[in-house]
Residue frames relative to the residue before (quaternion, step in Angstrom):
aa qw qx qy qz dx dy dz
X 1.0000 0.0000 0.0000 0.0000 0.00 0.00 0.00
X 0.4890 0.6490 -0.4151 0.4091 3.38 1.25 -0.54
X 0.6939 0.5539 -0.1483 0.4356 3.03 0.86 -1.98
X 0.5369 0.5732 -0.3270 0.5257 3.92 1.40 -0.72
X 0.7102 0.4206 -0.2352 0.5133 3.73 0.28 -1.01
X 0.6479 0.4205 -0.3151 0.5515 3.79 0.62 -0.86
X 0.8402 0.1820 -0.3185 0.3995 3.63 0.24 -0.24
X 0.3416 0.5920 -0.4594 0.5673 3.60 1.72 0.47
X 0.6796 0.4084 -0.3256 0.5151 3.86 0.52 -0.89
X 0.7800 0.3335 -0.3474 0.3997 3.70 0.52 -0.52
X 0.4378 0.4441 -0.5289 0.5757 3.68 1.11 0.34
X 0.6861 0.2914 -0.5284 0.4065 4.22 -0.20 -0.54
X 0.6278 0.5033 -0.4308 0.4086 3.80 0.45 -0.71
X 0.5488 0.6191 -0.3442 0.4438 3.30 0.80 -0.76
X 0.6251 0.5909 -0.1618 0.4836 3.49 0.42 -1.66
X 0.7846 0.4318 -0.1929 0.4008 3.05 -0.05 -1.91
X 0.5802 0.4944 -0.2515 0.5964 4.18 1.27 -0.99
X 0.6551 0.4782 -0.3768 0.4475 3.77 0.67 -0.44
X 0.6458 0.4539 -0.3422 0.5097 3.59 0.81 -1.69
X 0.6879 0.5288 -0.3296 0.3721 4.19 0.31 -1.22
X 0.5101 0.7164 -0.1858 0.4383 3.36 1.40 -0.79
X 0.8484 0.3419 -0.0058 0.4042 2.93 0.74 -1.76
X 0.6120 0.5578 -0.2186 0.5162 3.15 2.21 -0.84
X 0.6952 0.4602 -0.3300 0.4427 3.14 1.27 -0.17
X 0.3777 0.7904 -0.2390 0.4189 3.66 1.52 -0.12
X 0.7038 0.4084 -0.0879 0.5746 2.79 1.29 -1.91
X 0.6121 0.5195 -0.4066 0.4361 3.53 0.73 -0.92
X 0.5862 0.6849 -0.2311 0.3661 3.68 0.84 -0.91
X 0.7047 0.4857 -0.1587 0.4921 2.91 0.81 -1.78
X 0.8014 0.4432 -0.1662 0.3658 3.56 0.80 -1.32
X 0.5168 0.5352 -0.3134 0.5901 3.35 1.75 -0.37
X 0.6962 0.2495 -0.3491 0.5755 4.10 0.60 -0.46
X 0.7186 0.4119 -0.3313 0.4519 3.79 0.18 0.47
X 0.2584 -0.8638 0.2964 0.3151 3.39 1.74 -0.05
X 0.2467 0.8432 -0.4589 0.1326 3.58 1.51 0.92
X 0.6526 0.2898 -0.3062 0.6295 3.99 0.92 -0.34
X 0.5672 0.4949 -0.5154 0.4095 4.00 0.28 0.41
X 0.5611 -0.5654 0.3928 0.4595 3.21 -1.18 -0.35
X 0.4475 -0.6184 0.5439 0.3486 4.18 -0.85 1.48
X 0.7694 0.4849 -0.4055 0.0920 3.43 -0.25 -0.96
X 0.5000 0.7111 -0.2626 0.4188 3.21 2.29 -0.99
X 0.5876 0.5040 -0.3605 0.5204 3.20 1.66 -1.54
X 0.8258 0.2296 -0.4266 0.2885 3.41 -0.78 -0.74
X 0.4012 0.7406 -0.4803 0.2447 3.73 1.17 -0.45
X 0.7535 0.4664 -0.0519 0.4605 3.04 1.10 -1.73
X 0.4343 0.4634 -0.4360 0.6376 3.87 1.31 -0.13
X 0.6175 0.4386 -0.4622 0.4612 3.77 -0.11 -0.89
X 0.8102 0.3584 -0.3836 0.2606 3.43 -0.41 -1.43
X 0.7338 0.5289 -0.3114 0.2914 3.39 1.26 -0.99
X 0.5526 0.5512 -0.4207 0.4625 3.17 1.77 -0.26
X 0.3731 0.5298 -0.4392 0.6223 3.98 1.16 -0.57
X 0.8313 0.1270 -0.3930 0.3719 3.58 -0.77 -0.07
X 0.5510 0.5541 -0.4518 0.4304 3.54 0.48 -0.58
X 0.7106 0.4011 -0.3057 0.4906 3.90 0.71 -0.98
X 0.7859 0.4542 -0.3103 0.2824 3.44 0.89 -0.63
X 0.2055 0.7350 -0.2863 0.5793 3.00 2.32 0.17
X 0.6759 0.4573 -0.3228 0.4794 3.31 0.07 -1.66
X 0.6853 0.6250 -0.2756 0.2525 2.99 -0.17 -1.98
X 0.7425 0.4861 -0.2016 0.4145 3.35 0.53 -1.75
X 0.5981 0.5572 -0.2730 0.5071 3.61 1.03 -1.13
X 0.8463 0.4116 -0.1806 0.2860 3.43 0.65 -0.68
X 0.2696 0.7376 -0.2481 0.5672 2.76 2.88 -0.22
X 0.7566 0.4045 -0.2926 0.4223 3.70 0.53 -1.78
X 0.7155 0.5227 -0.2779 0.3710 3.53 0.99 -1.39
X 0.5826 0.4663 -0.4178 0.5182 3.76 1.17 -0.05
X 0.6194 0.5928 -0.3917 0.3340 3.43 0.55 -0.82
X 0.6955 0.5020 -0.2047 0.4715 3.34 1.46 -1.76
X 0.6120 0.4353 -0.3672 0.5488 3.32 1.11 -0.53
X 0.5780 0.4869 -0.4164 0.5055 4.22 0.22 -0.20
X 0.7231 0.4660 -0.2859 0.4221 3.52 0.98 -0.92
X 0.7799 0.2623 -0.3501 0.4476 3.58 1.00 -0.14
X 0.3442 0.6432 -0.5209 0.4434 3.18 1.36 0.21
X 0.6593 0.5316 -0.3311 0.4160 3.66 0.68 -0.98
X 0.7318 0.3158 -0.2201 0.5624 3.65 1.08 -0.83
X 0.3931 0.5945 -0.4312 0.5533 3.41 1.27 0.36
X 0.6288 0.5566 -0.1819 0.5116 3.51 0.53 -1.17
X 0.8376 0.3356 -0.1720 0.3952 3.68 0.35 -1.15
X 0.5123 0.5799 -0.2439 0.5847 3.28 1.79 -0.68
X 0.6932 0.4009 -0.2705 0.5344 3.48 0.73 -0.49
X 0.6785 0.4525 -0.3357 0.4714 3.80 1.02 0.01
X 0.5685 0.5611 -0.2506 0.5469 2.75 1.34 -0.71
X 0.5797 0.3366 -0.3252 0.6670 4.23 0.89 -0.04
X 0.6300 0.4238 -0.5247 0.3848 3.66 0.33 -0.45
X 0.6761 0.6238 -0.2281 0.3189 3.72 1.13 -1.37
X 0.6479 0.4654 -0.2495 0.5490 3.42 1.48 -1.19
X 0.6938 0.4943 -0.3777 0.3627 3.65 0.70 -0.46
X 0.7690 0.4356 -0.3344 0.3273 3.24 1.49 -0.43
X 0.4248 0.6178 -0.3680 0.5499 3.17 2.00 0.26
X 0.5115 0.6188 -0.3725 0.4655 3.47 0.86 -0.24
X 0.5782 0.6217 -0.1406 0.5094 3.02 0.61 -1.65
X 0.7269 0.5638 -0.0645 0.3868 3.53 0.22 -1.35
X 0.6717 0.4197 -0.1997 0.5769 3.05 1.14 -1.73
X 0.7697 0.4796 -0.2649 0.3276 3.83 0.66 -0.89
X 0.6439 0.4568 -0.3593 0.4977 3.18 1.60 -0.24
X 0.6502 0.4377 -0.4276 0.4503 3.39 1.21 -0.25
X 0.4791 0.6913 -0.3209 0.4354 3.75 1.17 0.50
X 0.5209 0.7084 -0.1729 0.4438 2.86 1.77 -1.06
X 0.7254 0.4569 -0.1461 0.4936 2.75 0.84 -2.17
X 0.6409 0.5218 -0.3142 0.4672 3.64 0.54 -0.79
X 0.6061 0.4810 -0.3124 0.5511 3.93 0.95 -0.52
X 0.7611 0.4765 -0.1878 0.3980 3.49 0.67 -0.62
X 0.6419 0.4142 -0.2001 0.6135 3.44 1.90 -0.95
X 0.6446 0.5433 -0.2977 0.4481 3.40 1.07 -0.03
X 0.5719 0.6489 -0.2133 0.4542 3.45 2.01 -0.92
X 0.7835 0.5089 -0.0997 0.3424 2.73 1.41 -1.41
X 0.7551 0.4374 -0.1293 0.4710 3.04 1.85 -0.48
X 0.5455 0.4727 -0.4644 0.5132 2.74 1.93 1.19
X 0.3928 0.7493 -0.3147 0.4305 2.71 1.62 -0.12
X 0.8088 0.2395 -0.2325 0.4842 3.44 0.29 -1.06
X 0.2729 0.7434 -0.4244 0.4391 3.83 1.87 0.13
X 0.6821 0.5515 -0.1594 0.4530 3.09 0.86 -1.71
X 0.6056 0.6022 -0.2259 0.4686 3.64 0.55 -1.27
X 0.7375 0.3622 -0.1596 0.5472 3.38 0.36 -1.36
X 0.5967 0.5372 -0.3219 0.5018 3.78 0.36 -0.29
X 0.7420 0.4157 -0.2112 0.4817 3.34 0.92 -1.21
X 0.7880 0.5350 -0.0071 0.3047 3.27 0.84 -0.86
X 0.2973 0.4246 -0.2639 0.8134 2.64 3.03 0.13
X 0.5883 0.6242 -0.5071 0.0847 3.49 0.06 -0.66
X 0.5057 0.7074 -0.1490 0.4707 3.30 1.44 -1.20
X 0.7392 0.3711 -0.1686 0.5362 3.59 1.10 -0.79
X 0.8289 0.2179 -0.0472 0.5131 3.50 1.15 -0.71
X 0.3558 0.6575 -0.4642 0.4750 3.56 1.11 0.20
X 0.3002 -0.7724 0.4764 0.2938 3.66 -0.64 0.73
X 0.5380 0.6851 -0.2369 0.4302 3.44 1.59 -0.69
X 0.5605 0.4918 -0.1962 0.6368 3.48 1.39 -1.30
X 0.6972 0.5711 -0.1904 0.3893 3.52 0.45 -0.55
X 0.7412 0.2680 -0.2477 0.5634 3.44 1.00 -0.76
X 0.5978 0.5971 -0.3597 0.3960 3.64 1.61 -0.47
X 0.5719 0.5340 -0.3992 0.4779 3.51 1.45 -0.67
X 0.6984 0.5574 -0.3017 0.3325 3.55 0.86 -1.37
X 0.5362 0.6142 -0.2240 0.5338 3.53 1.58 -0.84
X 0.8339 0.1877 -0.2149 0.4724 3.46 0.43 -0.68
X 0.4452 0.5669 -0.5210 0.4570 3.84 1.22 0.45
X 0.5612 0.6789 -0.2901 0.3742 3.33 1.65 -1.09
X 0.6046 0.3954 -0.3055 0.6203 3.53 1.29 -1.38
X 0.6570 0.5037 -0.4646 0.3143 3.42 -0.28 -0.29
X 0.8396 0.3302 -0.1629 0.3994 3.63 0.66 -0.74
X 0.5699 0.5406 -0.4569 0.4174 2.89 2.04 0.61
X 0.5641 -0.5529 0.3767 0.4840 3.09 -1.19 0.43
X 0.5078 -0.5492 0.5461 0.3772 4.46 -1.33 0.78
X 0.7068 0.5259 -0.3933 0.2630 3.34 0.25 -1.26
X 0.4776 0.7648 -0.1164 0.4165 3.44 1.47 -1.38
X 0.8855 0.2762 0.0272 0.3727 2.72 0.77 -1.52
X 0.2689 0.7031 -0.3531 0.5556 3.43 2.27 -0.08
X 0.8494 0.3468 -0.1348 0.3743 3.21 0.38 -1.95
X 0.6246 0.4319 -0.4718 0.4481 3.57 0.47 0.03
X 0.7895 0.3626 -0.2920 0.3999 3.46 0.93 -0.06
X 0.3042 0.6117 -0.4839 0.5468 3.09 1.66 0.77
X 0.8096 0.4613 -0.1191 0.3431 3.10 0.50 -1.49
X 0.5729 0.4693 -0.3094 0.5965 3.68 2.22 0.26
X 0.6450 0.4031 -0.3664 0.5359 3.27 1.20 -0.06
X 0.4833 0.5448 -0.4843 0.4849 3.68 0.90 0.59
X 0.8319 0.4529 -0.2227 0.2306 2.99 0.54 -1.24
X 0.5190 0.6785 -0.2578 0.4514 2.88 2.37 -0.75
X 0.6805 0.5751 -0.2745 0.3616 3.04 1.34 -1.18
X 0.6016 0.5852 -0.3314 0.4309 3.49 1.40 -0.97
X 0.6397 0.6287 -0.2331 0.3757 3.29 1.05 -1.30
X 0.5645 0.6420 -0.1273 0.5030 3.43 1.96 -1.35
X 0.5690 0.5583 -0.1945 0.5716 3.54 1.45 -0.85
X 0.8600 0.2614 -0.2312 0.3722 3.46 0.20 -1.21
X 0.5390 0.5889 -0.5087 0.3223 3.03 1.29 -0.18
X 0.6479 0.6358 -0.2883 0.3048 3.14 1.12 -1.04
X 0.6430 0.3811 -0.3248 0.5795 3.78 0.96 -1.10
X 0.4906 0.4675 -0.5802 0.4517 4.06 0.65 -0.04
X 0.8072 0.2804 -0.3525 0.3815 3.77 -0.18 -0.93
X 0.5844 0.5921 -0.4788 0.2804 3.52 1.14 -0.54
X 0.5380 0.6989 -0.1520 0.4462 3.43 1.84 -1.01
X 0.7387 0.3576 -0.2379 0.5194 3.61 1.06 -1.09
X 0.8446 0.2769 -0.2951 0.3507 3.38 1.05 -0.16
X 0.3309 0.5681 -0.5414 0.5241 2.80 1.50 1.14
X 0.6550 0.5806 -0.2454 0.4167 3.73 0.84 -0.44
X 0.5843 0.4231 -0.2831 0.6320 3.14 1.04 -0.58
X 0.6685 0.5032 -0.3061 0.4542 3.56 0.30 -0.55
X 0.5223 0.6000 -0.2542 0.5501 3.32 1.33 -0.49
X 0.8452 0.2939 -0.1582 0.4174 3.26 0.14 -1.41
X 0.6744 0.5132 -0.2755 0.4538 3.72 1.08 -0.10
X 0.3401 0.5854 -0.4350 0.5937 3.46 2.09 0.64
């Protein structure tokens, strides 16, 4: 019976270490979930922290539009600024244009004039004009006959050559007998 009571006492201790155990679990459980406090404080205070967390956000997202409006703005000006240089470009190439063309044109007509003296001052043009003022004041008939009278001579000349070679290579033909 001794042994009955000693192991009757260690079941209530037992027990008594289980219930304290367990009451203190609960006390835990209900103190991080705020179930024996007052609820309304708890969610009061979840609310406010979510209100700041958003108003946090919020702000951050205030600065990051602003920065982002702000380079849009130098976006914007940078982009006028390429509209502006292209049209000076533009500009610059038609006034190139014009300068290629006023420069074309005034060698052109350089050219013209050059060409149009040439006839007067060309030494070639010159002896061909002087040559054919020459035929002109000769008499045709005059002139018919002296070249009748070169195409005899060519022709004779056309002959002897011929009985000369007909002669040397009859000679040679000779001498190799």
């Amino acid at each position: 019976s001794l042994t009955k009571t000693f192991f009757h006492l260690n079941i209530q201790r037992k027990m008594t270490e289980d219930e304290d155990n367990f009451t203190r679990e609960v006390t835990e459980f209900n103190n991080e979930y705020g179930l024996t406090s007052n609820r309304d404080l708890m969610i009061k205070k979840k609310v406010k922290t979510e209100i700041n967390d958003l108003e946090n956000e919020a702000a951050l997202l205030k600065n990051e539009m602003e920065s982002m409006e702000h380079k849009n703005v130098q976006l914007n000006a940078l982009q006028l600024q390429k509209n502006e240089l292209k049209q000076d470009l533009l500009n610059l190439r038609n006034e190139l244009k014009g300068v290629d063309a006023e420069r074309m044109t005034k060698d052109l007509e350089a050219e013209k004039i050059q060409v149009t003296e040439k006839p007067q001052t060309d030494p070639e043009c010159l002896r061909l004009k002087k040559e054919l003022q020459n035929y002109k004041d000769d008499d045709w008939e005059s002139i018919c006959e002296t070249l009748r009278t070169e195409i005899e001579i060519l022709q004779m000349v056309c002959q002897f050559h011929y009985v000369f070679e007909v002669f040397h290579h009859f000679s040679l033909r000779c001498s190799l007998r």
